[in-house]
Structures are given as C-alpha cells and as structure tokens.
C-alpha positions as CSV (number, residue, x, y, z in Angstrom):
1,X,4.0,35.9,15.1
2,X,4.7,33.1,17.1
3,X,7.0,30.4,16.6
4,X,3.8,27.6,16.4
5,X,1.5,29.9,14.0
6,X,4.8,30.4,11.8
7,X,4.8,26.5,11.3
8,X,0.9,26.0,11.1
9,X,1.6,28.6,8.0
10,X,3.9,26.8,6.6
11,X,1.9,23.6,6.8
12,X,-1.5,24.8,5.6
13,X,1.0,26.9,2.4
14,X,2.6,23.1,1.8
15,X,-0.7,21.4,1.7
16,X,-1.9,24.2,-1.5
17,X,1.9,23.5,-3.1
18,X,1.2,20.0,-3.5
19,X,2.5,18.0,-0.6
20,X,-0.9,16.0,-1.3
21,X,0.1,15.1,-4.7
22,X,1.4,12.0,-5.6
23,X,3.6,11.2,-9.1
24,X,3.5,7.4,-10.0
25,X,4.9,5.8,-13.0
26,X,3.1,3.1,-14.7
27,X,3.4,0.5,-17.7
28,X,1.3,1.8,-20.4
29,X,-0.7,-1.2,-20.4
30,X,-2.0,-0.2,-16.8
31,X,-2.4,3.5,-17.9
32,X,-4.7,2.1,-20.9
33,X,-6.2,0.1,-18.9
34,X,-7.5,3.2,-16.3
35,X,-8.4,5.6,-19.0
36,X,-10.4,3.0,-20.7
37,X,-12.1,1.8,-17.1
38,X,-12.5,6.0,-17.0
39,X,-14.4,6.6,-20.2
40,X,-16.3,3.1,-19.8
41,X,-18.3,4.8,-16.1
42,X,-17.8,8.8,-17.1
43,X,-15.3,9.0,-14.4
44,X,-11.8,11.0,-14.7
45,X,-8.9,8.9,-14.5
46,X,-8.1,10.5,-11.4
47,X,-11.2,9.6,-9.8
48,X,-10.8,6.3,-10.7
49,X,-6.6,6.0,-9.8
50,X,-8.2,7.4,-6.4
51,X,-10.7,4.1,-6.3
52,X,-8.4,1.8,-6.8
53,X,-6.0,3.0,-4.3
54,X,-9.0,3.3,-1.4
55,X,-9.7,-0.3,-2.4
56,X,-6.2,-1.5,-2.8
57,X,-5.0,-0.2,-0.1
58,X,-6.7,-2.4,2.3
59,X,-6.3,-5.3,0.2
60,X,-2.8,-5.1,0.1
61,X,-2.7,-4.5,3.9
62,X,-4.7,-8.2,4.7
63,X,-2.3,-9.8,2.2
64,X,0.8,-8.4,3.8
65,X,-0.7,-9.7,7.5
66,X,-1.4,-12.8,5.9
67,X,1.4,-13.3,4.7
68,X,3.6,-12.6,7.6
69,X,1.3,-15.0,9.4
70,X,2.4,-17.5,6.8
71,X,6.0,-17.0,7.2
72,X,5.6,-17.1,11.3
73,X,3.7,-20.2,11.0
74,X,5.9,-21.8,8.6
75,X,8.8,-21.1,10.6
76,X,7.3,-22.5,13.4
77,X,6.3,-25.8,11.7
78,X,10.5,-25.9,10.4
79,X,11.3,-25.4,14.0
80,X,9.3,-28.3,15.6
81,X,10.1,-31.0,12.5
82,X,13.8,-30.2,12.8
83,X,13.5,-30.6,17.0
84,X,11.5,-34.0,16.3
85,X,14.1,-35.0,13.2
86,X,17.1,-34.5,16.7
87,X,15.2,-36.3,18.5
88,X,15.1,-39.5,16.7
89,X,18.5,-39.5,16.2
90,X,19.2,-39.5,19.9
C-alpha cells in the first residue's frame, strides 16, 4: 500500500471517529433556550445548534470586518487630529 493511500485511510477512518464532532459548553440558560426553540418547530436540538451556527457564522464574520474597519478608521481619525493638534502649536 502506498505511502498516499495509507494517509487517505487514515483520513476517511478519522472522519467515522469523530474528527467532525464538535463538544461545546453552554450556560444552561442557552441550552433551555435551544431545546425549547427544538420542541417549539419539531426539530432536534442538533438540527437546530447546526442552524444557528450556519447563520451565526456569517454574522459573526461581518461584525468582526466591521469592526476592524472601525478600529482602522478610528485610528486614522486619532492620527490626523493629533498631526493637526502639532501643528497648531508650531
């Protein structure tokens, strides 16, 4: 067996061991929360953690770019009142 089908093996036997699985801890209030969201549309938990996270995900991305815009453009704005605060002093 080749050295490339050895590690193909080995991925495809992670991927049935659980290398897709994903343990999270959660307040209880957010737990309740879920499992009551579940039972309200006769959808698993799962099925609904799963929702959130394909929605959230991209949410959280736009926020985080947003943000980071924030900050560049905030730094910017410090940088130009500080040059025109020197420059009245001259």
């Amino acid at each position: 067996m080749s050295e490339t089908q050895k590690q193909q093996k080995q991925q495809e036997q992670s991927k049935v061991r659980g290398d897709h699985c994903l343990n999270v801890f959660v307040s209880h209030e957010l737990k309740t929360s879920l499992k009551e969201l579940a039972q309200k549309y006769d959808r698993t938990t799962a099925d609904i953690v799963r929702a959130v996270l394909r929605i959230g995900i991209p949410m959280m991305e736009g926020l985080s770019q947003a943000e980071e815009v924030m900050v560049r453009e905030y730094v910017q704005l410090f940088r130009k009142l500080r040059q025109v605060k020197a420059l009245k002093e001259i």
